[in-house]
N, C-alpha and C positions, 0 to 999 in steps of 0.2 A: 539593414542588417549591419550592425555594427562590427567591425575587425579588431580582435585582444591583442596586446602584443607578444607577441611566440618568445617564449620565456625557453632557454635554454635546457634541456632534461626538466622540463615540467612535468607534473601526474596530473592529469584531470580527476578529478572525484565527483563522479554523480550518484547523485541522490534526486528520488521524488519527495516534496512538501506536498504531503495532504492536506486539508483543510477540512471541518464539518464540525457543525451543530451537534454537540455529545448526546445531548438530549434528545436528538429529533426523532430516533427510534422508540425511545421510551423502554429500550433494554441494553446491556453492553453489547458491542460489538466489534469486529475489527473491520479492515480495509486491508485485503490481501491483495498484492501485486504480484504480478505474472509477469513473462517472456517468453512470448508466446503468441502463433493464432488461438482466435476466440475459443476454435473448436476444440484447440489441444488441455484446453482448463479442463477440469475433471466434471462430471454430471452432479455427482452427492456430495454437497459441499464439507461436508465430513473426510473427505478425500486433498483438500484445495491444501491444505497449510504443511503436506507432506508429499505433495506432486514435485517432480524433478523440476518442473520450472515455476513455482513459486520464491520469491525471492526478498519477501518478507511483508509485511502487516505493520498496519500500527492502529495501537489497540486505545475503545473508550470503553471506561469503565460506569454502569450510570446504578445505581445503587434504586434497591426495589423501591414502587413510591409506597408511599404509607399515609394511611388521614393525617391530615393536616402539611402534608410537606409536598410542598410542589414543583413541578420542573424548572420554573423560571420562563421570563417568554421568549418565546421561539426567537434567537438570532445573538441572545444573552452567551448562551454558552460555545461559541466559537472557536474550535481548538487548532492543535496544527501537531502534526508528527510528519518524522523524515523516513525513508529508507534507503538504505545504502544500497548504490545500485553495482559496483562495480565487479566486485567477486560474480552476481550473476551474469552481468554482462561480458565477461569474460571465459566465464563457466559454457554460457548457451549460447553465444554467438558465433564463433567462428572468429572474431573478427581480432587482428592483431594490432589492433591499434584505440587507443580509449579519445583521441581527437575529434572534437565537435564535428569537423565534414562526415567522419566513419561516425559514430555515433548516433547522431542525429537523425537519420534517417533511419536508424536500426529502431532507437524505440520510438518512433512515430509509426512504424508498422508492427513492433512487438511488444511495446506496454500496457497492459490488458487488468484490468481492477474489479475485485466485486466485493458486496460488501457480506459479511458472514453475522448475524447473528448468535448470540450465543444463548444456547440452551442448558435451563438450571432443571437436573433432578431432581426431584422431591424425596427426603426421605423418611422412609416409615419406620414406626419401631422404635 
């Protein structure tokens, strides 16, 4: 483990980088982050991206397929989104201090991910 050197009235800024294949679902979807035990995520994922400890998503968007247009193969479309961690981890933690020792342990037992697909209505008429 490497030691940073303690920079005077520093802010730490954390953020999770996601990573995933846009494609591999073969519909949009996002990657919602929580702070939280597993249990405390909501049941109906219809619930997740307005629960008190969600603390944001990052979203792929993958466009209907149609004859002749294909996904691309599998490992082609590799993406990456951030989410800013630090409003919720200050919001749900408790904890008064945003430094790697206090930190670090908090989201290795409270950063909790699922992935949401997204569902298109059909409209008639």
């Amino acid at each position: 483990m490497s030691h940073l050197p303690q920079v005077p009235n520093s802010v730490w800024e954390w953020t999770a980088r996601i990573r995933f294949n846009q494609h591999e679902l073969g519909t949009s979807f996002a990657v919602c982050l929580f702070l939280c035990d597993n249990a405390e995520i909501p049941s109906n994922p219809r619930d997740w991206q307005i629960a008190p400890t969600f603390v944001g998503a990052s979203h792929a968007y993958v466009a209907e397929r149609r004859e002749g247009y294909g996904y691309g193969s599998p490992g082609d479309d590799v993406t990456q989104g951030f989410v800013h961690l630090n409003r919720g981890i200050l919001k749900l933690s408790g904890l008064r201090s945003l430094e790697p020792e206090v930190v670090k342990p908090y989201l290795k037992s409270k950063l909790q991910w699922k992935v949401q697909k997204v569902c298109y209505i059909a409209r008639t008429g």
